[in-house]
C-alpha positions in Angstrom: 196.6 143.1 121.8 194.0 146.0 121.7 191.1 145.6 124.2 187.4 146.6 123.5 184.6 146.9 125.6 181.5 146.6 123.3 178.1 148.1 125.5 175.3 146.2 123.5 175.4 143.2 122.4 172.4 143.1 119.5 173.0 142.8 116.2 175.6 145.9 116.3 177.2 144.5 119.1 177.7 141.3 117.9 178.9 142.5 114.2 181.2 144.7 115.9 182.8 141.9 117.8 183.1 139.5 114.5 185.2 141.9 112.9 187.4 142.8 115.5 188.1 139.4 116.7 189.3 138.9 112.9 191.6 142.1 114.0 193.2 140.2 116.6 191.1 142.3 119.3 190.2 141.2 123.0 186.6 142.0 123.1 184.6 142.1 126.1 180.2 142.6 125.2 178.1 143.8 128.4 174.7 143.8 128.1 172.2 144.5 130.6 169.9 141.4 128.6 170.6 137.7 128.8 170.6 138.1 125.3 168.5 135.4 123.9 165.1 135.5 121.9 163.1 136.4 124.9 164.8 139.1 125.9 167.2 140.3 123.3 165.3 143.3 121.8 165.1 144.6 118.5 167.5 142.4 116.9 165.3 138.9 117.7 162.3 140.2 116.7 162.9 142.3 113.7 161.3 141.3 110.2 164.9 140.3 108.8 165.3 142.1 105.6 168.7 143.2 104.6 167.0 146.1 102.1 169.5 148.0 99.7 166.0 149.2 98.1 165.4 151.1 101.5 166.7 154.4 99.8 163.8 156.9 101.3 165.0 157.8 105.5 162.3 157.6 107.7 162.3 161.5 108.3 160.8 162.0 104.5 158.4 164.6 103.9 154.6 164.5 105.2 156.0 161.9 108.0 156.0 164.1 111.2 152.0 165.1 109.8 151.1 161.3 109.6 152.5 161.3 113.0 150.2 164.2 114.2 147.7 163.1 112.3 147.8 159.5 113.8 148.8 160.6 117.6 145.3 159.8 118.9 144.9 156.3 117.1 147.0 153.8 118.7 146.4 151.3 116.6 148.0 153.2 113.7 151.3 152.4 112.1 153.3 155.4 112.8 152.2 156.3 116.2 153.9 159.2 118.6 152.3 158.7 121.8 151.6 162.4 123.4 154.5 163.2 126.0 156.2 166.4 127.6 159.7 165.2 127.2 162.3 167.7 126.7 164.3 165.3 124.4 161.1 163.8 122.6 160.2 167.3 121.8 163.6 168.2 120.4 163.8 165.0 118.9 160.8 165.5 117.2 161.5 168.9 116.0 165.4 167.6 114.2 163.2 164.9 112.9 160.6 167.6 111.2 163.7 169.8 110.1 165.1 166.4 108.7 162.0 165.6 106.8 162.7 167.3 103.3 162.6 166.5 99.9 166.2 168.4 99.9 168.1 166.0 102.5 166.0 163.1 101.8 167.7 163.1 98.1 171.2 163.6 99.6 170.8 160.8 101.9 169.5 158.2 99.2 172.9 157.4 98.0 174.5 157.1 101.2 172.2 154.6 102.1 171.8 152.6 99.2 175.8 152.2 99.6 175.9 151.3 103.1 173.3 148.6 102.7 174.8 147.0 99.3 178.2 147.1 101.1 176.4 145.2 104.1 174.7 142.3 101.8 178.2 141.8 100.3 179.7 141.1 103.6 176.4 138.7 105.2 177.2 136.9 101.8 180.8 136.8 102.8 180.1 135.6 106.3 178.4 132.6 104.7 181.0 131.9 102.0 183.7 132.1 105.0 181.5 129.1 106.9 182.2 131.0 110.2 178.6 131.1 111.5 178.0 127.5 109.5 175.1 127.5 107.3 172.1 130.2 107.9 169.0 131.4 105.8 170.3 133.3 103.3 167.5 134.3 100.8 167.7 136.4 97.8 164.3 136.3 96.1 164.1 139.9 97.0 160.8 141.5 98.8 157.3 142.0 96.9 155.4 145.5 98.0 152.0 144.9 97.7 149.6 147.2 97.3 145.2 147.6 97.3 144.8 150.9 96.2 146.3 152.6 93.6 147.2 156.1 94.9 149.9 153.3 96.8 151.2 151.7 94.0 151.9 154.7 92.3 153.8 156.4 94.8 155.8 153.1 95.1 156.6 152.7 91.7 157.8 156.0 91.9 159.8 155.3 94.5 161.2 151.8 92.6 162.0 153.9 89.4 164.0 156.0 91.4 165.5 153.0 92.9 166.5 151.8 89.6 168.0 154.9 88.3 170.4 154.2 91.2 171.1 151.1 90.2 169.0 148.5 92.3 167.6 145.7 90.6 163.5 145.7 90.5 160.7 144.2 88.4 157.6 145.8 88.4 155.1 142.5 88.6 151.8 143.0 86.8 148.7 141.4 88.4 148.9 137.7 86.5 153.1 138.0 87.1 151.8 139.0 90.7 149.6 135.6 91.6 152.3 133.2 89.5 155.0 134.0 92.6 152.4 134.2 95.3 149.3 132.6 94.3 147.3 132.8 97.7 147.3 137.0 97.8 143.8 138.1 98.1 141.8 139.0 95.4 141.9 143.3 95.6 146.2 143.2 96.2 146.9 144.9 92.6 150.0 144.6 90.9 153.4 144.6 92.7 156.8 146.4 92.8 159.8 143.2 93.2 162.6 144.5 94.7 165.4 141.5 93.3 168.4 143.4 95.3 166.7 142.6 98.8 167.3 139.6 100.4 165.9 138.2 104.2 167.4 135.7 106.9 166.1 133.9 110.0 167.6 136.6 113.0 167.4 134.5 115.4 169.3 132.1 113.7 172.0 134.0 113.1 172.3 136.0 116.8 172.5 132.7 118.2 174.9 131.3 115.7 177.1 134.5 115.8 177.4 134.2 119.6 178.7 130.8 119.2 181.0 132.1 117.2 182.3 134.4 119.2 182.7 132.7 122.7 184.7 130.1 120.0 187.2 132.8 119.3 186.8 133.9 123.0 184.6 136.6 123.3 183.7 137.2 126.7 179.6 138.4 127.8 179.4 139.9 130.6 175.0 139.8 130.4 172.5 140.8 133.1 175.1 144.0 133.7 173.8 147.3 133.2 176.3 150.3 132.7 175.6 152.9 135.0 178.8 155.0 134.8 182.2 156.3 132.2 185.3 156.7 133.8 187.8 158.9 132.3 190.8 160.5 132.4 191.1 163.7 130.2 189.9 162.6 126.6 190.3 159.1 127.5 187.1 156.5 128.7 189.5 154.6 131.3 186.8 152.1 132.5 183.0 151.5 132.5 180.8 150.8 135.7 178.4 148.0 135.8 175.8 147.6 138.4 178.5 144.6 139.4 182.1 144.7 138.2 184.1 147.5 136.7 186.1 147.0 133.1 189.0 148.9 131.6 190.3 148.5 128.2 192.0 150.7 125.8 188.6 151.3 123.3 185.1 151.0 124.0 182.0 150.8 121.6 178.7 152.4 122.5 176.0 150.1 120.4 173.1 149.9 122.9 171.0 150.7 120.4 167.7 152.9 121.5 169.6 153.4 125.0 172.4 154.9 123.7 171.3 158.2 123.4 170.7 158.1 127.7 174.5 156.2 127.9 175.9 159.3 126.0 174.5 161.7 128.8 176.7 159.8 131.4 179.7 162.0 129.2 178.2 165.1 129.6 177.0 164.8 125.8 173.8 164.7 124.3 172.8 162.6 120.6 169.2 162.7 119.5 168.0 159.0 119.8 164.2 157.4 120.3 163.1 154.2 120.4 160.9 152.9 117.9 158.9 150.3 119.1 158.1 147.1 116.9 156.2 144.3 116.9 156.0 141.0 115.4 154.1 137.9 115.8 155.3 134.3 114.9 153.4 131.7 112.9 154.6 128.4 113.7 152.7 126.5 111.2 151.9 126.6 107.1 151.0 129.7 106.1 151.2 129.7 102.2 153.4 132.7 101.7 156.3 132.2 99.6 158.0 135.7 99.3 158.7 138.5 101.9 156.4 141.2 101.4 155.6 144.9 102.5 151.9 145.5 103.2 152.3 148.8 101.9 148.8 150.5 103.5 149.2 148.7 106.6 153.0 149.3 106.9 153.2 145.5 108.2 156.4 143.4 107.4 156.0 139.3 105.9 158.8 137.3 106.3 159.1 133.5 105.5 161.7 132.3 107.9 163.3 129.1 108.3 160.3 127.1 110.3 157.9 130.0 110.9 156.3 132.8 108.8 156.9 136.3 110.5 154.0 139.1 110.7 156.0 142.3 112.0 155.2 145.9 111.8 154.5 149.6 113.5 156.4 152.6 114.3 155.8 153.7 117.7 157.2 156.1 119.7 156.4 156.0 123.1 159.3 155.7 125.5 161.8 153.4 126.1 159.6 150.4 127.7 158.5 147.0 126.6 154.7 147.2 127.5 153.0 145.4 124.1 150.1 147.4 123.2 147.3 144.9 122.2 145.3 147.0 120.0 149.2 147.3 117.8 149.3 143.6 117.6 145.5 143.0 116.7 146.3 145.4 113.7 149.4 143.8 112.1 147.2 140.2 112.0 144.2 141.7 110.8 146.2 143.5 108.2 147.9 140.3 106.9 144.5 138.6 107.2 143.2 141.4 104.5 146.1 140.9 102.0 146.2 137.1 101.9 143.5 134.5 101.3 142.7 131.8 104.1 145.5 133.3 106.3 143.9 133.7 109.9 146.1 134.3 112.9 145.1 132.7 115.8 144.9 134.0 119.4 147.5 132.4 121.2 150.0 133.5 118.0 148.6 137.1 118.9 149.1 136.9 122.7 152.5 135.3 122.1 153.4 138.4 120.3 157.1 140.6 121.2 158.2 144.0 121.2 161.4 145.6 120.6 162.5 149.5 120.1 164.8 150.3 117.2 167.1 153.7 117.6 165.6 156.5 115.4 168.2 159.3 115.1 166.6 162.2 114.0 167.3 161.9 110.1 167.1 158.5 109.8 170.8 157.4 109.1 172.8 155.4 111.7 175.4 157.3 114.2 178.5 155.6 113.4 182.1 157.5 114.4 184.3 158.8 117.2 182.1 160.7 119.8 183.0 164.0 120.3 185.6 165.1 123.2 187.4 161.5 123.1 189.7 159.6 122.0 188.2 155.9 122.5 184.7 156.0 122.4 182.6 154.9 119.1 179.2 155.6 118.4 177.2 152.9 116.5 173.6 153.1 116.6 170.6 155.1 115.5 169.7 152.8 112.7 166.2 153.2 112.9 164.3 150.5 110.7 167.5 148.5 109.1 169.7 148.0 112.2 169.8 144.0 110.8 170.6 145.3 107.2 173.1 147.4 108.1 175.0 145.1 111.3 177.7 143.6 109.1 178.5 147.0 107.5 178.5 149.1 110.6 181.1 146.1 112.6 183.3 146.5 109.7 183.6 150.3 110.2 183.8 150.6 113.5 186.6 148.0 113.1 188.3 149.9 110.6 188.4 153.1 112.7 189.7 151.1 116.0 192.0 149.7 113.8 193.2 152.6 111.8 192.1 150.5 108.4 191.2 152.1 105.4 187.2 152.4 105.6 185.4 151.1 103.2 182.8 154.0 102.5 182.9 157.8 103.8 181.2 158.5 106.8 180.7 161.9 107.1 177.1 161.7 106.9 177.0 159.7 110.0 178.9 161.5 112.1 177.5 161.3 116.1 178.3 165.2 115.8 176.3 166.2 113.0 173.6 169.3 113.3 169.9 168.8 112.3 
């Protein structure tokens, strides 16, 4: 029986663990978190969406100027906070080389593939009945939109969409109000993208952990790795700040701290953090749909028992301090697009954070690391880490497993040049 060490256990980690387990694998998951809702990260606090219509990377064109243009405002919903960091800096300079209208286009099929592939298998993971029943919603996601210059950029971006093969209704104004009658009076018409679908993330984490101790998954939580030990091209063992583990693979899916875990090889990946936020409503809010804010940038989930307000790029470090000013903007901005909706204070002060690993050009790092034998990358997913978890398990199982994988990935190779 193979044995994996899994370093992450967020929605990666977890994914990762499903599918081998169904390998026959003995999987170990540290994580330096207790791995609940409190303290879990990007993967609790995320908006939910799995998003085949996501088909433009973050690194498109204009992006790194927004960036510049907004590095003084941090309230703003792409925000770089000024830093001399030798790997910010380089970071940020793959990310400008990224941003073109050339490798934008050659990445939109890649991930449009990767993310239908993933909605096939969360629909899978229902069907099987492993993780029991779960929110599982397929109404799609509604980008709304007050000015025009907005909707027309987006309905460029949906008629490209559509030539790819995504499903989309463009909603005029009366079609608009019929599905969400309580949007405020200046949201104009609205691009529907049918192929989304969203879920309740804590719901599932917690679920999926269940699962997994079930099929006897072991956590190792509160342990941080602080050390590889290897043998030639081989990872022999990991460090923790309290035990030390050997097994014959390990996975590196710490998401926005994988990029300093890699350096403990002698190797070095572009990864920030993006920090987002999100704020719970625990109470009726009137919104029926999910929904993109599309000027604000802010994130609308109805979940199962709460509505979720979530939103902001930020890029500031790899820290959890909640910026007040961010959160006051995402409940302002959902106050604007939707009548009667007021946030209250304690909903605002109550308010998480989590950081989301940006590679460079805005698709995932999944594949052998360089220089060894038994160590696989999996993170970098910037903005659909949840859309992309079952996917990126099945892969990474596949190539521990020497399985036939299911989609090429070349394009996210953990060695590729910006």
């Amino acid at each position: 029986m193979k044995k994996v060490i899994i370093i992450g256990g967020g929605v990666i980690g977890v994914n990762t663990a499903y599918y081998l387990v169904k390998e026959g694998c003995e999987v170990t998951i540290i994580d330096k978190t207790a791995m609940t809702g409190a303290s879990g990260g990007a993967s609790y606090v995320n908006a939910g969406y799995i998003t085949p219509s996501h088909i433009i990377s973050l690194a498109a064109p204009g992006m790194i100027n927004k960036g510049i243009k907004w590095m003084f405002n941090s309230a703003s919903p792409f925000y770089m906070k000024p830093r001399l960091d030798k790997d910010f800096l380089k970071w940020s300079w793959y990310f400008k080389k990224s941003s073109t209208q050339e490798k934008v286009e050659k990445a939109i099929s890649v991930i449009r593939d990767i993310n239908l592939h993933s909605k096939e298998l969360y629909q899978e993971m229902l069907d099987s009945g492993d993780l029991g029943s779960f929110q599982w919603d397929k109404r799609g996601i509604l980008m709304l939109h007050r000015t025009e210059k907005t909707g027309a950029s987006e309905r460029k971006i949906a008629e490209r969409a559509k030539s790819e093969g995504l499903a989309i209704e463009m909603l005029s104004r009366n079609e608009l109000r019929k599905l969400e009658p309580n949007v405020a009076d200046d949201v104009q018409c609205a691009v529907h993208y049918t192929c989304d679908a969203h879920t309740t993330p804590t719901e599932i984490m917690q679920k999926m952990k269940s699962f997994l101790r079930q099929k006897g998954v072991v956590f190792k939580t509160g342990e941080e790795v602080v050390d590889f030990n290897r043998s030639g091209s081989k990872i022999i063992s990991v460090t923790t700040d309290k035990n030390v583990y050997r097994a014959d693979e390990f996975v590196l899916g710490s998401g926005s701290w994988s990029g300093v875990l890699v350096k403990k090889v002698g190797l070095s990946i572009p990864m920030e953090g993006g920090k987002g936020y999100r704020i719970d409503v625990h109470r009726s809010t009137g919104i029926n749909y999910p929904a993109i804010l599309m000027e604000s940038k802010v994130a609308v989930t109805p979940m199962n028992g709460f509505t979720r307000f979530a939103g902001t790029m930020e890029f500031s470090g790899l820290n959890h301090a909640i910026k007040k000013e961010r959160v006051t903007a995402i409940a302002k901005a959902a106050e604007r697009y939707y009548k009667g909706l007021r946030i209250h204070a304690e909903e605002i002060d109550d308010a998480k954070c989590g950081l989301r690993p940006v590679s460079p050009d805005g698709l995932p790092y999944i594949g052998r690391v360089k220089n060894f034998d038994n160590l696989t990358l999996a993170s970098g997913h910037s903005m659909m880490g949840w859309s992309l978890g079952p996917a990126t398990g099945k892969l990474v199982s596949e190539i521990l497993c020497h399985r036939s994988l299911m989609m090429n990935i070349d394009p996210f190779n953990p060695s590729r040049t910006f």
